[in-house]
C-alpha positions in Angstrom: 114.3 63.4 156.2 115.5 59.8 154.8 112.9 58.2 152.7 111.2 54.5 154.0 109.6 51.7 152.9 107.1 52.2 155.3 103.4 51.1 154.5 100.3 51.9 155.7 96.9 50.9 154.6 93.5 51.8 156.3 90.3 51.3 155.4 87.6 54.0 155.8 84.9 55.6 154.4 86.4 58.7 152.6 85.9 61.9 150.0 88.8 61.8 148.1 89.0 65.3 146.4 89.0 66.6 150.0 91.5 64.3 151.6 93.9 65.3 148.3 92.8 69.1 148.8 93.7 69.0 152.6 97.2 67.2 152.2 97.7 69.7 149.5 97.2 72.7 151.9 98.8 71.2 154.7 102.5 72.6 154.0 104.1 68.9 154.5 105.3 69.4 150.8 107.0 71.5 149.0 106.0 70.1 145.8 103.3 67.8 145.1 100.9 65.9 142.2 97.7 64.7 142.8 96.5 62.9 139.9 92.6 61.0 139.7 91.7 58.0 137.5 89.3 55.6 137.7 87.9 56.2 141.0 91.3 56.2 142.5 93.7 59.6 143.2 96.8 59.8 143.9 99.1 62.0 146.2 102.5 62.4 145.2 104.6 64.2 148.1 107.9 65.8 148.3 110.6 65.1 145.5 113.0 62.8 145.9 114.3 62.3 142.2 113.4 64.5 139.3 113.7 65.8 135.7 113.3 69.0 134.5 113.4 70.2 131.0 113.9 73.4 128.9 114.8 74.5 125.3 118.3 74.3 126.8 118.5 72.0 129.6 117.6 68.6 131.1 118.1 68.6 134.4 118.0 65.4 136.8 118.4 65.2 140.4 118.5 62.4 142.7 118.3 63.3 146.7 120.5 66.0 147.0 122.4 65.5 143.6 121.8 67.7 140.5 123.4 67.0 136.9 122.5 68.9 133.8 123.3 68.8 130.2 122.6 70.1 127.0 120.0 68.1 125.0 119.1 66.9 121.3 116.4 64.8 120.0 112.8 64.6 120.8 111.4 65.8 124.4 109.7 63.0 125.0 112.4 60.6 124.7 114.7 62.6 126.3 112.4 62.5 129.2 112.3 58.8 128.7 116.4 58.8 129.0 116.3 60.9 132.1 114.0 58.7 133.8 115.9 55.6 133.0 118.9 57.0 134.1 117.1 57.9 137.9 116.8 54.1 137.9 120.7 53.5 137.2 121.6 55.7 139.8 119.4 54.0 142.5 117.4 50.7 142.1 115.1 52.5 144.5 113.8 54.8 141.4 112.3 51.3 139.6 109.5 51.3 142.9 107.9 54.5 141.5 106.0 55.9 139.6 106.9 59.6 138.3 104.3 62.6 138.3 104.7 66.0 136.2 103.8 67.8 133.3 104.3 68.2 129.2 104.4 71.8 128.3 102.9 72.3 124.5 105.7 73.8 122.8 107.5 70.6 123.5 105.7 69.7 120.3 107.8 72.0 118.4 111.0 70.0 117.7 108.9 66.9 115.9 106.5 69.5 114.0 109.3 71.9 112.2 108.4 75.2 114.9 111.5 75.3 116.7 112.2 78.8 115.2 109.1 80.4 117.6 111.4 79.5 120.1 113.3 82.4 121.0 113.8 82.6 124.8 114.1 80.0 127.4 111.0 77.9 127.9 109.9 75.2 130.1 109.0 72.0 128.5 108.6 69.6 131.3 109.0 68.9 135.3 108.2 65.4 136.4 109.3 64.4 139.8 109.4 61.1 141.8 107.7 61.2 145.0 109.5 60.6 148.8 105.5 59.6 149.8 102.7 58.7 148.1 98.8 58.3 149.3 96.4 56.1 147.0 92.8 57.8 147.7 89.3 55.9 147.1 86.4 56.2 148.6 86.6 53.2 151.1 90.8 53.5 151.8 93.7 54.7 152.3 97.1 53.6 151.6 100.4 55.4 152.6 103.9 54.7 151.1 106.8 55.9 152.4 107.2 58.6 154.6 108.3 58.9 158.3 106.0 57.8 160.9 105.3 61.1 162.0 104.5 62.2 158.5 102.1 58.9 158.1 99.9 59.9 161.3 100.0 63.7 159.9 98.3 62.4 156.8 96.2 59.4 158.7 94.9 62.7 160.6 94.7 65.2 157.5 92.7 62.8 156.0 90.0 61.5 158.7 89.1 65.9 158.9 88.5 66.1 155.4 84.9 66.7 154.3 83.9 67.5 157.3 83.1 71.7 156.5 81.3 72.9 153.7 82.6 73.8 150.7 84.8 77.0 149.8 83.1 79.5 148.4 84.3 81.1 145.2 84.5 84.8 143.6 83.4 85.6 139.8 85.5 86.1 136.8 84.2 88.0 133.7 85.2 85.0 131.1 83.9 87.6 128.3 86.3 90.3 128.5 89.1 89.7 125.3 92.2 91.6 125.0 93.7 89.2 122.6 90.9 89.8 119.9 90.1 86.3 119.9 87.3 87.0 117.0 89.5 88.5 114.7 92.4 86.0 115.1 89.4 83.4 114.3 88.5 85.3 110.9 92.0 85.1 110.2 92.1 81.3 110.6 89.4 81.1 108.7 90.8 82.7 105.8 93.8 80.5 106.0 91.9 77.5 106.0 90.0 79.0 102.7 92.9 79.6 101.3 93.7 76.2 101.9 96.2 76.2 104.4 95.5 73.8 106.6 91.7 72.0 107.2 91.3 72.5 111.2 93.0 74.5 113.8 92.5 75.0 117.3 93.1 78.8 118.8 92.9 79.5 122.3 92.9 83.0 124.4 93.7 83.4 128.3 92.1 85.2 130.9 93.6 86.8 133.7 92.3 86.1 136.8 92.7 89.3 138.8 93.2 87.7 142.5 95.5 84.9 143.9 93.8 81.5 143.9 93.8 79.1 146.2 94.5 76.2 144.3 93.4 73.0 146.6 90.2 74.8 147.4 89.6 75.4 144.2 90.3 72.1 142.8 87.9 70.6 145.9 85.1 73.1 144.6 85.5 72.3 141.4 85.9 69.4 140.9 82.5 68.5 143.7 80.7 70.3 139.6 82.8 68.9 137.2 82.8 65.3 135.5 86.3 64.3 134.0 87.5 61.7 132.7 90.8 62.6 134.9 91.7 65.6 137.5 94.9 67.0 138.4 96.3 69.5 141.0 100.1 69.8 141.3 102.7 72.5 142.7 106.0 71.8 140.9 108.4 74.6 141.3 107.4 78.0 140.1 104.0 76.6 139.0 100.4 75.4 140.1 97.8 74.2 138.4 94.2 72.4 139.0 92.7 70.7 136.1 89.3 68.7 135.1 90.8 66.8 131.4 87.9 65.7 129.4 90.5 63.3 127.3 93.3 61.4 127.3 96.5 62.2 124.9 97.7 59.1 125.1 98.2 56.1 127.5 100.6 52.7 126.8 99.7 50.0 129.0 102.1 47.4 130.9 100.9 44.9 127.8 101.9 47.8 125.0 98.4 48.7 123.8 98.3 52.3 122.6 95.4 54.4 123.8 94.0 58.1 122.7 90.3 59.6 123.1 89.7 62.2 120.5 87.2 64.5 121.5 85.8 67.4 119.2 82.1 68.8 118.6 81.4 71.0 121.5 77.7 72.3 123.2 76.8 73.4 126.5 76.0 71.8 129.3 74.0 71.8 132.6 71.7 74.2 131.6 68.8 72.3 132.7 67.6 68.8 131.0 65.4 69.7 128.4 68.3 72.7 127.2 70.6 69.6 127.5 68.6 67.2 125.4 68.6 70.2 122.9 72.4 70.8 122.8 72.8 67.2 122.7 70.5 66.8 119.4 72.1 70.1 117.7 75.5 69.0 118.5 74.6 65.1 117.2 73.3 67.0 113.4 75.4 69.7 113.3 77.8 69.2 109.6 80.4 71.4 111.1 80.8 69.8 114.2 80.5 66.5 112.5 82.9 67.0 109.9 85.6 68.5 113.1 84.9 65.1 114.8 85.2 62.7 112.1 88.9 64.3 110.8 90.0 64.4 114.1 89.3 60.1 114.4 90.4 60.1 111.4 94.5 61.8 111.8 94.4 60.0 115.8 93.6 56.5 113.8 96.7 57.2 111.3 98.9 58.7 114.1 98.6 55.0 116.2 98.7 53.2 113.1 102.1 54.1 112.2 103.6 52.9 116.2 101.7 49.9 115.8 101.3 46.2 114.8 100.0 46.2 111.4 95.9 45.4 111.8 95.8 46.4 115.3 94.5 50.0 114.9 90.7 50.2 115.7 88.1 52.6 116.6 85.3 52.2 119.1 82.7 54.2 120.8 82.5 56.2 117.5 81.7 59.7 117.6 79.4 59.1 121.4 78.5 61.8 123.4 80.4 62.5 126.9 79.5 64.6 129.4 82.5 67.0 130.9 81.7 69.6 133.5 79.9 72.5 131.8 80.0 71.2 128.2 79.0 67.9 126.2 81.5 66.4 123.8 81.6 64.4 120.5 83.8 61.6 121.2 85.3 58.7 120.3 88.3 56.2 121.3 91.5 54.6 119.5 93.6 52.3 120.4 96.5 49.4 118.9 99.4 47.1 119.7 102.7 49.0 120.0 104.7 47.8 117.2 107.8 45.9 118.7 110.5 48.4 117.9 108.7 51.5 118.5 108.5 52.7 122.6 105.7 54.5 124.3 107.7 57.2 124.8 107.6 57.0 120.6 103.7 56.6 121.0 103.4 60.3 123.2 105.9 61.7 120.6 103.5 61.4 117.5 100.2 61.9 119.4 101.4 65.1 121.2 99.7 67.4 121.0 96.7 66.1 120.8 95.0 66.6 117.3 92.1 68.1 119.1 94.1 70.6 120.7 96.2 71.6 117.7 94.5 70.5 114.4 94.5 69.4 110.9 97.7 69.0 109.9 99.1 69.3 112.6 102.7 70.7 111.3 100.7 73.5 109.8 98.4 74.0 112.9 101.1 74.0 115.1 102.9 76.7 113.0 99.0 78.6 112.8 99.2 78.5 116.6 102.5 80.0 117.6 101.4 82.9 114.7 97.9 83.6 116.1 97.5 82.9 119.7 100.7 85.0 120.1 102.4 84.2 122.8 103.3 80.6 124.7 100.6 78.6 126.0 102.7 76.6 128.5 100.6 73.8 130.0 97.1 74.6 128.4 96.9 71.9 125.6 99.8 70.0 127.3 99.9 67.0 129.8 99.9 65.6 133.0 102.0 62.5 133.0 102.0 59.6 135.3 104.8 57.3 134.0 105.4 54.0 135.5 108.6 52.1 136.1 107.6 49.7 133.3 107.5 52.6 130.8 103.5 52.3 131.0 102.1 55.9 130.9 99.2 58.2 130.6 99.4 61.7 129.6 96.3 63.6 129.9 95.3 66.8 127.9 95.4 69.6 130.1 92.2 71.8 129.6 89.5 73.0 131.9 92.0 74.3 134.2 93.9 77.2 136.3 97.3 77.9 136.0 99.2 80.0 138.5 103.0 81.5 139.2 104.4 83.9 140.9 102.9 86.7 138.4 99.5 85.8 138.7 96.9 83.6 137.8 95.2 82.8 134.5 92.9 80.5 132.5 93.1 79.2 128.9 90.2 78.1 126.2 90.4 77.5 123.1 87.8 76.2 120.1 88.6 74.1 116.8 88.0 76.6 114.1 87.3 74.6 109.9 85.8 76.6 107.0 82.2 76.6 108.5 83.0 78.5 111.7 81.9 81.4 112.8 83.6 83.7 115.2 81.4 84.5 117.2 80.2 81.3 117.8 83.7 80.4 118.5 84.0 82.9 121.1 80.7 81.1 122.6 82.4 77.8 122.4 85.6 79.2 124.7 83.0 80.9 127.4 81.1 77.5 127.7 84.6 75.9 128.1 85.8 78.8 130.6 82.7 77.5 132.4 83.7 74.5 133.6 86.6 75.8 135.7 85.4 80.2 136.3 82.4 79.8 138.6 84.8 77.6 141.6 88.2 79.9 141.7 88.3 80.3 145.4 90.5 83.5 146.6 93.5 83.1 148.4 
């Protein structure tokens, strides 16, 4: 079907998570990305331009035409380059936005770990929708599309909300094939040893059914707070997400954005267990002490993108509720520096420092060495890149991942001198929490 300009705007009373969920398991589109921020989310339909990227190949297509090439550089900027070059091909490109994802071993070519990667991996799939549907909770607006396809979603989206919620199946978040203890005792003794100050390991759980992934993300995220949400099918892979932080935004006026959030306690257990958590996790030196150095890499890491004197910190070191766990947080932002790009900006705060650590060249090299194997999206991003080159990449945690082979989940914990592993282990079930009680079964 030819893309339109059509337009279509109605305004209604409306859930948005279950007007997403239901044009998400419709089967209008092969692919999709919903993203949420801010009250709004997003439905991007149906590819008509992409980019796809590998430790071999960048890929781009435009309707039915596919070119691809050997790269060199940076990830991000290639990305950037692909992108820009959708818009030479058709002016048509510079009217959206592009949806997708950041795979964490992307992060290997500016941090010196290129040698972990042995086979071909995916680093990236962004695509640029045929139709997109902005979501609130008093509209809807529909670009693009055939008007067949318009009154399809017009009807998809007055049903939503109208049955109960899915009902979920259990997970055992405790079982641990990976040895997730030892591997933090291990840490530990590098970090002794002087090593490196903070690292963050992770370990995945297999999820033993096929998950429905728009019921799931309409269950979950009814329990979850995040700062942003996600639910996409891009290729081979699905994923529903609840991110408790952003990696890093650049706005259409250049300022540079990142939320570092570190210093983790449980959540929801009732408001005087809460109130407890909260006050442990507000006095407790080791969780302190992972807070402040994380502020403290994320200040220096804008810093050198930006205008000299434009790096600040606010919000210092609150407390923000996410889901099934309470957070230490804090936000920095500055000017982008006139001859640095965003794309520059996502290149040296990805990953983010609390998903990797302190240094980061040295985490990063402590990760691919002790979590073993590739974490693909977990402690990635979900893009949204505008035309402008204004972006937001979110850190993907609190979420499911599925392919063809199965489904899993991902949790990790920042381990310094002070931890413990067990309590570490604690940390990643509380985490595992926010996303384990709403898989719904396929």
């Amino acid at each position: 079907m030819s893309p339109t300009d059509a337009h279509l705007r109605i305004d209604v009373a409306l859930d948005p998570a279950a007007v997403v969920a239901n044009l998400a398991a419709s089967g209008l589109f092969a692919d999709y990305v919903v993203y949420e921020r801010l009250g709004e989310w997003v439905f991007a339909g149906e590819a008509r331009g992409s980019v796809v990227l590998d430790t071999e190949q960048v890929r781009t297509t435009w309707d039915d035409t596919t070119e691809s090439a050997t790269w060199t550089g940076r990830p991000a900027e290639v990305i950037g380059a692909a992108l820009a070059a959708l818009q030479e091909i058709d002016p048509a490109a510079s009217d959206h936005r592009a949806y997708g994802w950041l795979a964490f071993e992307s992060c290997a070519y500016a941090l010196g770990a290129e040698r972990y990667l042995t086979e071909r991996i995916p680093l990236a799939h962004l695509m640029i929708p045929r139709v997109e549907v902005r979501v609130t909770e008093s509209a809807l607006e529909i670009s693009g599309g055939t008007p067949d396809e318009q009154e399809s979603i017009r009807a998809l989206a007055a049903q939503a909300g109208t049955g109960e919620l899915p009902t979920a199946r259990e997970l055992d978040i405790r079982q641990d094939p990976t040895n997730y203890r030892d591997r933090v005792a291990a840490a530990v003794a590098e970090i002794d040893r002087g090593d490196y100050q903070k690292v963050i390991l992770s370990r995945r759980v297999e999820v033993p059914f096929p998950i429905d992934m728009p019921a799931t993300y309409r269950l979950g995220r009814a329990n979850n707070s995040p700062a942003r949400s996600f639910l996409f099918r891009l290729g081979d892979l699905e994923a529903a997400g609840f991110s408790p932080e952003l990696v890093a935004s650049v706005d259409e006026l250049g300022e540079v954005t990142t939320e570092p959030l570190a210093g983790t306690r449980a959540f929801g257990l009732g408001e005087d267990a809460d109130s407890a958590a909260r006050r442990d996790l507000e006095s407790d030196p080791k969780e302190i002490v992972e807070h402040a150095v994380s502020v403290r890499t994320s200040f220096a890491e804008i810093a050198s993108v930006s205008e000299p004197g434009t790096t600040a910190v606010s919000d210092y070191m609150t407390v923000r509720e996410r889901g099934s766990v309470q957070h230490l947080a804090s936000t920095v932002r500055g000017l982008l520096a006139a001859d640095r790009t965003g794309w520059e900006a996502l290149d040296v705060l990805f990953p983010s420092v609390t998903a990797s650590g302190i240094p980061k060249r040295d985490c990063v090299d402590a990760i691919f060495r002790l979590d073993g194997e590739p974490r693909g999206l977990y402690s990635g991003a979900v893009l949204s890149v505008g035309p402008d080159g204004s972006f937001e990449a979110t850190l993907v945690l609190r979420a499911v991942y599925q392919t063809a082979q199965g489904a899993w989940l991902r949790a990790g914990a920042g381990i310094i001198g002070q931890s413990r592993p067990e309590r570490e282990f604690e940390e990643t079930c509380e985490k595992l929490g926010s996303v384990s009680p709403y898989l719904v079964a396929r």
